[in-house]
C-alpha positions as CSV (number, residue, x, y, z in Angstrom):
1,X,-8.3,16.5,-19.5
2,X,-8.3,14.2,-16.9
3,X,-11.1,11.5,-15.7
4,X,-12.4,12.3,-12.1
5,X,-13.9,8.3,-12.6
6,X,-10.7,7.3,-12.8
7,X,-7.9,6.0,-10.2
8,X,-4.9,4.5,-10.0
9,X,-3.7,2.9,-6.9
10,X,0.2,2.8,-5.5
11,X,-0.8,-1.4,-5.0
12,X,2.0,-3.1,-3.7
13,X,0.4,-6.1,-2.3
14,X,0.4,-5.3,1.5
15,X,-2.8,-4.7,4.1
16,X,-2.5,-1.0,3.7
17,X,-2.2,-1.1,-0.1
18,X,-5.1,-3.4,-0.5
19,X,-7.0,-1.5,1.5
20,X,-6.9,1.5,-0.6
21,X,-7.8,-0.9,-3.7
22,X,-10.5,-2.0,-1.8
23,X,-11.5,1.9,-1.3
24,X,-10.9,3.1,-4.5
25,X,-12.9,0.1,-6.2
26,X,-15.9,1.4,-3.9
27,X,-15.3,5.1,-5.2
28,X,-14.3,5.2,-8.8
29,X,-15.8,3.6,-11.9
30,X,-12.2,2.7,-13.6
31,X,-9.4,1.4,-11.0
32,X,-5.5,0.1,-12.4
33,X,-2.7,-0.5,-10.3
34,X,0.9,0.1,-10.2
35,X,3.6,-1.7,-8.3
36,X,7.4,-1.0,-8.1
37,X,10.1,-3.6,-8.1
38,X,13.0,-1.9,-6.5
39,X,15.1,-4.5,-5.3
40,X,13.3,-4.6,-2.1
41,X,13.8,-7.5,0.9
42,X,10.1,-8.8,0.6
43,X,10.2,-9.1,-3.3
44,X,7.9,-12.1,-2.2
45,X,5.3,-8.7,-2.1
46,X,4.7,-9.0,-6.0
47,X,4.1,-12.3,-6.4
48,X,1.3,-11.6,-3.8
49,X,0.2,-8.8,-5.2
50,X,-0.7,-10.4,-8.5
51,X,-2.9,-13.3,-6.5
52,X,-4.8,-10.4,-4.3
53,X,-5.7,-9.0,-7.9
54,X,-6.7,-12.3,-9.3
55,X,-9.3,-12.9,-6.3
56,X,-10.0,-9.3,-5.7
57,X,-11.1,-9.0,-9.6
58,X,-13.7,-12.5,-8.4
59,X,-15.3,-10.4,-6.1
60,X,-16.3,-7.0,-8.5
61,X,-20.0,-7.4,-8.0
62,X,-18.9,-6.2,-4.6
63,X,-17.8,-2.8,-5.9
64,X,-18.9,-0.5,-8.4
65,X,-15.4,0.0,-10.3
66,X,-13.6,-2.5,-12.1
67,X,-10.4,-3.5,-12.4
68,X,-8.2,-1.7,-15.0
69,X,-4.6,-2.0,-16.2
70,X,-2.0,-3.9,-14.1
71,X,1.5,-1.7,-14.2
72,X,4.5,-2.6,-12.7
73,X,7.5,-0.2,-13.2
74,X,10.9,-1.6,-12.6
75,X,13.0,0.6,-10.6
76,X,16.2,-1.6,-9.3
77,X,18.5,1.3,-9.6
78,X,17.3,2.4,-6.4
79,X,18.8,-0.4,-4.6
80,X,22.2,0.7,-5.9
81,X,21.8,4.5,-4.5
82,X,20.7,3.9,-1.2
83,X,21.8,1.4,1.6
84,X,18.7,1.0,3.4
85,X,18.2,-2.2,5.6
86,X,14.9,-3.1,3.2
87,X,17.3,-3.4,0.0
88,X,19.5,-5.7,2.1
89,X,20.1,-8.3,5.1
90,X,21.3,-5.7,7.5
91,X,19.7,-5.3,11.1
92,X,16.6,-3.6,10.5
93,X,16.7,-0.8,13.5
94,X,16.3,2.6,14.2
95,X,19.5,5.4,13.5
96,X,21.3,7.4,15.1
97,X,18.6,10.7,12.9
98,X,15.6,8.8,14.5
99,X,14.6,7.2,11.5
100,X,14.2,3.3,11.4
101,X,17.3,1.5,8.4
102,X,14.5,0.4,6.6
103,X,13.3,3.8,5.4
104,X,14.1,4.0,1.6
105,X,14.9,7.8,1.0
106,X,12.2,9.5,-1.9
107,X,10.6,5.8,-2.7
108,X,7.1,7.5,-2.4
109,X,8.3,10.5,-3.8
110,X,9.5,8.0,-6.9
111,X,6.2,6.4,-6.6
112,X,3.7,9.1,-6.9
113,X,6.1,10.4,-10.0
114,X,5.9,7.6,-11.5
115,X,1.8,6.5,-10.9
116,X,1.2,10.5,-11.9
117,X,3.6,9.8,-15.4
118,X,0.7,7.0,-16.0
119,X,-1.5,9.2,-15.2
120,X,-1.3,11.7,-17.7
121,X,-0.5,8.7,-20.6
122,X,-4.3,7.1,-19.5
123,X,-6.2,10.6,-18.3
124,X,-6.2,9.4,-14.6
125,X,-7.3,12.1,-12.2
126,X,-7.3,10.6,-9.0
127,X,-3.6,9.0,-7.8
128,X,-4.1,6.3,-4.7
129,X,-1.5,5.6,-2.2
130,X,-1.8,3.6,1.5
131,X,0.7,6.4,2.9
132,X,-0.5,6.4,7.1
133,X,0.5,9.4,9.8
134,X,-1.6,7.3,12.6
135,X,0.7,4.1,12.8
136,X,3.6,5.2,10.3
137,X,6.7,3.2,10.9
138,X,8.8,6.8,11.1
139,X,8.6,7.5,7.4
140,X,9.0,11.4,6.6
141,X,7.4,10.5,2.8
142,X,4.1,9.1,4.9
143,X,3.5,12.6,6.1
144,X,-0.1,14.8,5.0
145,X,2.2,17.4,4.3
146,X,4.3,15.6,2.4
147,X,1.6,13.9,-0.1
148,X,-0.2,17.8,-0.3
149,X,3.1,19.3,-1.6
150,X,3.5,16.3,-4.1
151,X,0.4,16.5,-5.3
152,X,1.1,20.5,-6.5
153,X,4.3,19.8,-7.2
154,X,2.9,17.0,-9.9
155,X,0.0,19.3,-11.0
156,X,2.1,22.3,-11.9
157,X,4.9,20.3,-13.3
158,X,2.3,18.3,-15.6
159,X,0.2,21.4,-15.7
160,X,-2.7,19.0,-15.0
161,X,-5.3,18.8,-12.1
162,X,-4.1,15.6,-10.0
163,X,-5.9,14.3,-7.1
164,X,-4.0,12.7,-4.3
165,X,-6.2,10.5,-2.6
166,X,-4.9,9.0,0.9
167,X,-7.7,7.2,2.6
168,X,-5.5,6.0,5.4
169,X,-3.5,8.5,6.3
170,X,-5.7,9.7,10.1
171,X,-6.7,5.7,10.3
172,X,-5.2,3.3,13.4
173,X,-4.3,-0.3,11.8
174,X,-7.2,-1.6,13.7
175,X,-9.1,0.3,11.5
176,X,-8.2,-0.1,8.5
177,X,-8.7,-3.7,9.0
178,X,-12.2,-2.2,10.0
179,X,-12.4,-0.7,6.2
180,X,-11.8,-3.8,4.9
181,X,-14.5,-5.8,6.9
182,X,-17.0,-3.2,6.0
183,X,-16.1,-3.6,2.5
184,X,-16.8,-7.5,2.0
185,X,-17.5,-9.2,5.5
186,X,-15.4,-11.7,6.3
187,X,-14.3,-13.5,2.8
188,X,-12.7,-10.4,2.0
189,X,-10.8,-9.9,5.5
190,X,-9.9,-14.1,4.6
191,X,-8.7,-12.9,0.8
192,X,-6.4,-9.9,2.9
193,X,-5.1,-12.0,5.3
194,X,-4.1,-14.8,3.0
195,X,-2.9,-13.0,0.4
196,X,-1.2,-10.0,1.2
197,X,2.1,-9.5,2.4
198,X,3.9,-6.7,4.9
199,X,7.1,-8.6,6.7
200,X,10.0,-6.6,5.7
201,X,11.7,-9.8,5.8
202,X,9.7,-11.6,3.3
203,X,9.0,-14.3,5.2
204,X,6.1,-16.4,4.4
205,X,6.8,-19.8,6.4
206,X,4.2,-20.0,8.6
207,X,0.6,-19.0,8.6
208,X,-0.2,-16.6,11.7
209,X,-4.0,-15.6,12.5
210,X,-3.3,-11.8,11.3
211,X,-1.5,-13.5,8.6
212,X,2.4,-14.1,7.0
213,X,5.7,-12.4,8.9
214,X,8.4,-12.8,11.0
215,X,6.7,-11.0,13.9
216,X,9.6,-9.0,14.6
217,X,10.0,-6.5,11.9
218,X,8.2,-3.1,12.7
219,X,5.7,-3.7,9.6
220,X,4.8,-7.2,11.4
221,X,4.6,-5.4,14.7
222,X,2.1,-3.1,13.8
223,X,0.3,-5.3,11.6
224,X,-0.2,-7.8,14.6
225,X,-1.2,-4.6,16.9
226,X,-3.6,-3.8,14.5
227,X,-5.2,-7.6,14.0
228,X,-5.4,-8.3,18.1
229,X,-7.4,-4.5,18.5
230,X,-9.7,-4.9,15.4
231,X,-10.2,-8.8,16.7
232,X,-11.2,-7.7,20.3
233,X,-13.8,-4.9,19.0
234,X,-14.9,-8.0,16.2
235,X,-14.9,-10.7,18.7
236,X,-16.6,-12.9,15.2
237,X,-13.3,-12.5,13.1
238,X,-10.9,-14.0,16.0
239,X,-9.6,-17.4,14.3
């Protein structure tokens, strides 16, 4: 039977992913995490990931879960079965189906397979992911009706009760950068903004106010439209 205090979180290192830590820790008793190395561009992402747990796990009087078990499931055969931009130095822009090269056909499909495969091993109820309709970057696997179907698909093929959990998905970038502030004030918004990592291109040169990127990519682009909205409605965060 599974735990309905438990959670696992799809935690890739990124705003949106430690957002939903930062939510689930607020929500469940018991919180692990589960990252994915899949050959991806920004592998820079789980080195980051691994400090943002470090300080995250400093600040648990904040929250009333703790920090669980750390997994990271290594799934580099992906990067030999698709060609998308984010598994290699192509130009990163949008095709000729409307969909930007970076998108990485099934990856949250893979994701919540795997993170639901956990799951069932630790009696996880409640499965976590940062997946957003509101400022999606054109992803068909960010969709509500996408996670819905995955999470019966999971349930009857597991013939267990999973809970897919998507805190972001109706939520502007602004806000979620809102979530975050209402979570810990301002040392946590510092922690995010130091720490995580979105650029597509990995690139963590130089120090920006909204934080690390090339500003170019799309993830950067909607990361800095995010940061200059949530700054002008929090005129106390701008740096």
């Amino acid at each position: 039977m599974l735990d309905k205090n438990k959670s696992i979180v799809l935690f890739s290192g990124g705003q949106d992913s430690s957002a939903c830590l930062v939510w689930a820790l607020q929500n469940y008793k018991e919180v692990q995490t589960v990252g994915f190395d899949y050959g991806q561009r920004h592998k820079v992402e789980l080195k980051c990931r691994k400090n943002l747990l470090k300080k995250l796990n400093l600040m648990s009087d904040n929250f009333i879960g703790k920090l669980s078990t750390d997994h990271v499931v290594n799934l580099e055969e992906i990067k030999n079965i698709s060609n998308s931009s984010l598994l290699n130095s192509n130009k990163i822009e949008v095709l000729a189906n409307g969909l930007p090269s970076s998108f990485v056909p099934g990856r949250n499909l893979i994701f919540l397979n795997y993170a639901a495969i956990i799951s069932y091993k630790n009696s996880i109820q409640n499965i976590i992911g940062g997946m957003c309709e509101t400022d999606f970057s054109g992803y068909p696997d960010c969709r509500n009706d996408t996670i819905i179907s995955m999470q019966e698909s999971l349930s009857l093929g597991m013939d267990e009760k999973f809970i897919i959990k998507t805190p972001l998905m109706f939520k502007s970038k602004d806000e979620i950068w809102d979530l975050i502030y209402k979570a810990g004030g301002k040392e946590l918004i510092d922690v995010i903004l130091e720490e995580s990592h979105t650029c597509y291109k990995g690139d963590r040169s130089k120090r920006y106010p909204w934080g690390y990127g090339c500003k170019s990519c799309p993830a950067c682009e909607l990361r800095i439209k995010g940061w200059n909205s949530f700054v002008k409605n929090n005129p106390e965060m701008k740096i």
